[in-house]
C-alpha positions in Angstrom: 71.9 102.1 86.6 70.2 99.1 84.0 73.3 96.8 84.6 76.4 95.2 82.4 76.6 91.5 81.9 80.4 90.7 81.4 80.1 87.8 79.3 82.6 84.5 79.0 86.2 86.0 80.7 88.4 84.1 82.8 87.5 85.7 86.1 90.7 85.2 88.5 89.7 86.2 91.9 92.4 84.5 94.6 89.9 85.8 97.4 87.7 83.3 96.1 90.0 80.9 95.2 88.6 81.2 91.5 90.3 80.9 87.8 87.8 80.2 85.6 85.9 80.7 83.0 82.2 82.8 84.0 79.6 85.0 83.6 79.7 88.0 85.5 76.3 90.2 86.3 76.9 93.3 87.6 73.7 95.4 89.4 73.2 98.5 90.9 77.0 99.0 92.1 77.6 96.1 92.8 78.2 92.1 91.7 75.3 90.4 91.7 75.7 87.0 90.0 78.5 84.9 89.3 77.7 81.9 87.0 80.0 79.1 85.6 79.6 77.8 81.9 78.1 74.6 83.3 75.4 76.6 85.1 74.2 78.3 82.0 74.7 81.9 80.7 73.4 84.8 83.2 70.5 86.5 82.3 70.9 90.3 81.2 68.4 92.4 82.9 66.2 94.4 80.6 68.5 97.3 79.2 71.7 96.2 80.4 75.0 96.7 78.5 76.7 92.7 77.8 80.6 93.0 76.8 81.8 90.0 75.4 84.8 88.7 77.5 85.9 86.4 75.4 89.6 85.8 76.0 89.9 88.3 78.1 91.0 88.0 82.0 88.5 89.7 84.3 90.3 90.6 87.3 88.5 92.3 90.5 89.4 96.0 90.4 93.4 97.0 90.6 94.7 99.2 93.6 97.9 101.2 93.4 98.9 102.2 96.7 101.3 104.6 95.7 100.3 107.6 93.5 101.0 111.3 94.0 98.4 113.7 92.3 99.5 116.3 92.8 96.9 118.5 93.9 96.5 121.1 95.7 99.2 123.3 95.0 100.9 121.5 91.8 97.8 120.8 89.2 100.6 122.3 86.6 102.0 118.6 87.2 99.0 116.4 87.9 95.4 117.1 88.9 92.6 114.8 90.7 91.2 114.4 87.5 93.8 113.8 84.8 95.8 111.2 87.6 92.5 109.5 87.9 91.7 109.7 84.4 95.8 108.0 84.2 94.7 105.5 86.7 91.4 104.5 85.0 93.4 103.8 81.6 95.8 101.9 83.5 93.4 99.5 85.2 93.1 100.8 88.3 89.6 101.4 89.9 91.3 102.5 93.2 94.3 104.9 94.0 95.9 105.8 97.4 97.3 109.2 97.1 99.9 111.0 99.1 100.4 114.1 101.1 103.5 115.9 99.3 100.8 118.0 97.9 101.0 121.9 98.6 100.0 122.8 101.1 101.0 118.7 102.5 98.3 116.6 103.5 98.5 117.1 107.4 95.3 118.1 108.6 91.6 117.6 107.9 90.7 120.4 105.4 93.4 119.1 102.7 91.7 115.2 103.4 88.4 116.7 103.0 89.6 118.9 99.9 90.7 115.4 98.1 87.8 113.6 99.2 85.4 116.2 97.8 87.4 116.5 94.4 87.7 112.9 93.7 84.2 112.5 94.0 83.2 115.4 92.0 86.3 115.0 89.1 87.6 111.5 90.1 86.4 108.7 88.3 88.0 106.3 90.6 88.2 105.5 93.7 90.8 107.9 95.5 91.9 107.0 98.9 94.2 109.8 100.7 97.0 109.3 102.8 98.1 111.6 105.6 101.1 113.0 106.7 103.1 111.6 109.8 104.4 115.0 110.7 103.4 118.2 110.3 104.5 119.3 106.8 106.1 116.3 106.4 109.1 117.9 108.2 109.5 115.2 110.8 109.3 116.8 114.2 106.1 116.8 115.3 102.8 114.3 114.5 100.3 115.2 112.6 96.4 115.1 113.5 96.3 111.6 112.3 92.5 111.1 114.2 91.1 113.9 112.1 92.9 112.8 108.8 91.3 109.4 109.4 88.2 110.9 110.1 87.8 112.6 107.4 88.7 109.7 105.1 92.6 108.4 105.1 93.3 105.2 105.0 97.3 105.1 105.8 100.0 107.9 106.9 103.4 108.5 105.3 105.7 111.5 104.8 106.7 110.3 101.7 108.8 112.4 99.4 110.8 112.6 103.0 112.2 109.6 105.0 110.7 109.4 108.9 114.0 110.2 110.1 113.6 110.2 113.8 112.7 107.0 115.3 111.3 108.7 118.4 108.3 110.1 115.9 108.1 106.6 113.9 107.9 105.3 117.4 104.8 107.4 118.4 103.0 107.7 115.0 103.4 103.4 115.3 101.4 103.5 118.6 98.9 106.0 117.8 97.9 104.3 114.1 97.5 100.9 116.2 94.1 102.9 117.4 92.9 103.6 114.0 94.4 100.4 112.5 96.3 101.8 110.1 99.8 101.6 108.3 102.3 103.9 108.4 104.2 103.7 105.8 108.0 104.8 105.1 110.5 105.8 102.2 113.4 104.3 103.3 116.2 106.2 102.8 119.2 107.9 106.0 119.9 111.4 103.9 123.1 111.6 105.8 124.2 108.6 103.5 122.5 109.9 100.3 124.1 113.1 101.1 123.3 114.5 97.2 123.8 111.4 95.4 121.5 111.2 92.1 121.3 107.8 90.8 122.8 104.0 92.0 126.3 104.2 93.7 128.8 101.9 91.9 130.5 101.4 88.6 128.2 103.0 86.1 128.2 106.2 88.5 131.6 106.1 88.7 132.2 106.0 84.5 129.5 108.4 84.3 131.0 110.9 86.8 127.5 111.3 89.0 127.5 111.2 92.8 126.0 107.8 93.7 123.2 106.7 96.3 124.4 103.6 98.2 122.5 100.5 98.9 123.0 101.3 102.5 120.8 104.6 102.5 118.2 102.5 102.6 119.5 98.9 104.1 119.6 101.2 107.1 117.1 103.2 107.6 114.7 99.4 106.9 116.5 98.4 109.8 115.8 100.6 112.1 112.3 100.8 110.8 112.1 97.1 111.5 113.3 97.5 114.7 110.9 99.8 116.0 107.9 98.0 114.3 108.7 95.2 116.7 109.6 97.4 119.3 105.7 98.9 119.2 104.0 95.8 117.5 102.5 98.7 115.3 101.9 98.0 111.8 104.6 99.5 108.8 104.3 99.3 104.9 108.2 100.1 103.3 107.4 102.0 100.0 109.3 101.1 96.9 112.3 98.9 98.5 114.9 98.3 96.0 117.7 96.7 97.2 118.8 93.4 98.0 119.6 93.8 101.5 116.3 95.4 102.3 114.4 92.6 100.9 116.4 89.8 103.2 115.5 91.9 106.2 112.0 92.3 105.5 112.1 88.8 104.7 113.7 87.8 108.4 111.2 90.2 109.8 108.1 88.5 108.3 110.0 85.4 109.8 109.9 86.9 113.3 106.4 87.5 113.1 106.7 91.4 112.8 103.7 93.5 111.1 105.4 94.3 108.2 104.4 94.5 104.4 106.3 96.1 101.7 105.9 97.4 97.9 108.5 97.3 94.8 107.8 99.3 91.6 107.9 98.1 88.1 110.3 100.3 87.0 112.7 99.1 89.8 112.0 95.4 88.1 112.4 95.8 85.2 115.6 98.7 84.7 118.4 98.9 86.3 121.5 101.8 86.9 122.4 100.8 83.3 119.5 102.6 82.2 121.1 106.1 82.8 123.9 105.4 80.5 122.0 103.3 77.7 119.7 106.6 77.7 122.5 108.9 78.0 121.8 110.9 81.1 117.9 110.7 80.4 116.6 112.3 83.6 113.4 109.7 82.9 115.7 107.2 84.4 116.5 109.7 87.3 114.0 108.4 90.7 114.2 108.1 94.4 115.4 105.3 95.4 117.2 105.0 92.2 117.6 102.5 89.8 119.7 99.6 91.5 121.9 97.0 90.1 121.2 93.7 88.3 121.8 91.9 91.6 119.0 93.7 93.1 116.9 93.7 90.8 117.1 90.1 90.5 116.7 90.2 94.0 113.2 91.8 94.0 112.0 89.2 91.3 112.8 86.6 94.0 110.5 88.3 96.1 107.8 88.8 93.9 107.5 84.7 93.3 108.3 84.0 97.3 105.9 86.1 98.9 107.9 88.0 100.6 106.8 91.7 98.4 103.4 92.3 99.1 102.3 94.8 96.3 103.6 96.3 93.2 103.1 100.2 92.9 103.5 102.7 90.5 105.1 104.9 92.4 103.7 107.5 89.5 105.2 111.0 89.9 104.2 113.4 87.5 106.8 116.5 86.6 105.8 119.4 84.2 107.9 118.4 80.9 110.0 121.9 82.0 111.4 120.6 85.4 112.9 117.1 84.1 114.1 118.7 80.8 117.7 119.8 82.8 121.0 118.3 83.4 120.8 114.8 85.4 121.8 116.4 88.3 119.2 119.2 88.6 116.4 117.1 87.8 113.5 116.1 90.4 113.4 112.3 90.7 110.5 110.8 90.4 108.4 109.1 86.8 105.2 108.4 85.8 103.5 104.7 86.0 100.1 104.7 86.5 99.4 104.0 82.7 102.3 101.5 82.1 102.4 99.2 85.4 99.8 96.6 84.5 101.5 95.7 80.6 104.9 95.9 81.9 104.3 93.3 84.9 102.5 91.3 82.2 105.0 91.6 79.4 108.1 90.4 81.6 106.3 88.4 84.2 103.5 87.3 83.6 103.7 85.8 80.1 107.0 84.2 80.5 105.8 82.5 83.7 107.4 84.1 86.6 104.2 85.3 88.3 100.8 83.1 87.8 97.5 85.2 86.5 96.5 84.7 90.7 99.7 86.3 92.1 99.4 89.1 89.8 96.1 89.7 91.0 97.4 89.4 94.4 100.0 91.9 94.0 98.1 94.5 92.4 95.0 94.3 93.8 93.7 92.1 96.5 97.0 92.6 99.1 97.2 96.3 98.0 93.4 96.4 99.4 94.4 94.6 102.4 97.2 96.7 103.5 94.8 99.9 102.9 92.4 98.5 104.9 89.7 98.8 102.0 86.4 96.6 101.2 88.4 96.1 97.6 90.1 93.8 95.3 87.6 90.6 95.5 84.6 89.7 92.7 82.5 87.6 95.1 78.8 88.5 95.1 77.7 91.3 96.9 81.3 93.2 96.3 81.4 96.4 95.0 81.6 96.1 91.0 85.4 97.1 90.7 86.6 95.3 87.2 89.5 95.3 85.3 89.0 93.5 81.7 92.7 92.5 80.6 93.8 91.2 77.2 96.9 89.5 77.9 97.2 89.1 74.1 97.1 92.5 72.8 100.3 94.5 71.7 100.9 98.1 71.6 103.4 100.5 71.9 104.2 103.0 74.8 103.4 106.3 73.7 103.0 109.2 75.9 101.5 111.3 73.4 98.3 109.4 74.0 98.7 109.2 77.9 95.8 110.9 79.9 98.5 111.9 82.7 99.6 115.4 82.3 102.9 114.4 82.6 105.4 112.5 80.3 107.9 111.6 82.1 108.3 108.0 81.3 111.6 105.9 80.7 109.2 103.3 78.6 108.3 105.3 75.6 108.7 103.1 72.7 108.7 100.2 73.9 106.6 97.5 72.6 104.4 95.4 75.5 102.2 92.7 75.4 99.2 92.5 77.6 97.0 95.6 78.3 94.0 96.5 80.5 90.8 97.1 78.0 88.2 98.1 80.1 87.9 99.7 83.7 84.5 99.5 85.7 84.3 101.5 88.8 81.2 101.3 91.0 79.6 99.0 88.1 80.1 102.3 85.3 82.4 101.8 82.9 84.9 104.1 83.4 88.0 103.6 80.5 87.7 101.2 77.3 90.4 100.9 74.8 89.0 98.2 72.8 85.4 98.6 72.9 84.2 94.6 73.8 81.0 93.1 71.4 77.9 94.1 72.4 75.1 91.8 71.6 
């Protein structure tokens, strides 16, 4: 590998404490010199590549630690190497995957499976999660020291709640061995009981069976209360609602191991979206698009401190299943390639999140909570980059996405800010707008 020289960008690295202007050298894998305008411009080894960063951000590599590929079982939907082709053209050098695959991620030879295929088709970094239970079906653990062993990083039945507390109790103890999260879609299914979007006034003109706040308000509760209960660590996927954001907020308060995630989608659209797009199943996800209240409530969150992450939350669905009636449709929509310009687009450029919290949420906490030696530039770091262009414009268009999938609620819409390169491992992985070479 002769080397890239990432000329001139605004490197923002909050693990460093750094915003500003630098040279970047990158060498064998790895960074290998950082160097400030003052201290002259880096040397480019003999036959390295130099991209030209000018007003560009360089950002260490982005995490998303909620992505569903799919595979095994479901490639029809999403395979290892399309969802990390997605994630590459997203900006993300690092994915954590979960175990609704089929068969479900609950025992070493699916880990090893995804481990093998990501490093022969990946081209980035894929991180799997384990199941809790046994086919995710709640009732009896999982062989969470093998999964680990053979490479997860977290646990989750996601897809399914972790309805009895008894098992979030136990898998809670056991991950404190392995220092690792267990993480939960919040949701009591008695209280959902075959609800399909937001329960409230649009569901009611509409004439769909709602979801309540409270399906989830309680079953973060309880979760809460059993994290502090075993002391054991607990991510909440993709909260949504007000009320679960105040009690993670008192929890974090009470000094309870808890961190959370919110998804763009569920910052940016709301229940309204369903009737504006008259029934588009695109708009159809689980937990479902909340109200204007809540949503206003996550963007509180975001600028507090008290969300950890953003995720994708990408779901691919063959173009086949999600062409029904509202009702019949799976939940679920892609993200991987739209997260970055939509958190940029409505909160970063009008000032609601600095170029360092964004960075924070997307990929130095997301490492954190995964437990992974990403999301920091400093030297001797593995060279994971995302290049950014906060001032380029383009227009959603899933024609051109490398997800199989096109179920998106964003196609159309115009953005401003867009990753333009992706470096995994110090290997250009994904460039949109090839930089100057000199």
């Amino acid at each position: 590998m002769a080397g890239l020289l990432i000329r001139g960008g605004r490197v923002v690295d909050p693990a460093s404490k750094t915003d500003a202007v630098m040279d970047l050298l990158i060498a064998d894998g790895r960074i290998a010199e950082r160097r400030e305008p003052g201290q002259g411009r880096a040397a480019a080894p003999a036959g390295a590549r130099v991209l030209d960063a000018s007003g560009l951000w360089v950002c260490p590599g982005l995490v998303d630690i909620h992505v569903h590929l799919r595979e095994p079982g479901q490639e029809h939907k999403e395979s290892i190497e399309t969802g990390t082709r997605a994630a590459a053209a997203g900006g993300f050098t690092s994915i954590a995957c979960m175990p609704n695959t089929d068969p479900w991620n609950d025992g070493l030879s699916v880990t090893e499976y995804i481990v093998a295929e990501s490093r022969r088709r990946g081209v980035v970094n894929v991180y799997p999660i384990g199941c809790v239970s046994k086919k995710g079906q709640g009732e009896e653990l999982a062989e969470i020291g093998d999964m680990v062993r053979s490479g997860a990083v977290a646990v989750s039945d996601d897809g399914r709640p972790i309805g009895n507390s008894h098992l979030l109790r136990m898998a809670l103890e056991y991950t404190k061995i392995f220092g690792i999260p267990v993480i939960d879609h919040c949701e009591d299914r008695s209280l959902t009981a075959g609800g399909v979007m937001h329960e409230g006034y649009v569901s009611t003109v509409l004439g769909l069976k709602g979801i309540p706040a409270a399906s989830e308000e309680v079953a973060v509760a309880t979760d809460l209360a059993v994290a502090a209960m075993t002391k054991g660590r607990l991510h909440l996927a993709h909260i949504s609602t007000r009320g679960s954001l105040e009690k993670v907020r008192r929890a974090k308060q009470d000094g309870i191991a808890v961190t959370c995630e919110v998804t763009p989608h569920h910052l940016v659209l709301t229940e309204q979206a369903v009737a504006d797009s008259d029934y588009d199943p695109n708009t159809k996800m689980n937990p479902p698009l909340r109200s204007e209240d809540d949503r206003q409530a996550l963007i509180e969150g975001l600028t507090d401190g008290t969300i950890d992450a953003i995720a994708s939350d990408h779901a691919p669905h063959h173009a086949d299943e999600k062409l029904v009636e509202f009702d019949d449709a799976p939940f679920g929509v892609i993200g991987l390639e739209t997260t970055v310009p939509l958190i940029l687009d409505r909160f970063v450029r009008p000032g609601a999140l600095t170029p360092t919290r964004f960075v924070e949420l997307l990929s130095l906490n997301p490492a954190r909570i995964l437990g992974i030696r990403k999301g920091t530039l400093q030297v001797g770091a593995d060279a994971d980059v995302t290049l950014l262009d906060p001032g380029l414009e383009r227009t959603v268009d899933v024609s051109r996405f490398q997800s199989k999938s096109r179920n998106c609620p964003f196609h159309g819409l115009s953005l401003r800010g867009w990753p333009v390169a992706t470096v995994v491992g110090g290997r250009i992985v994904h460039e949109l707008v090839p930089a100057a070479t000199r």
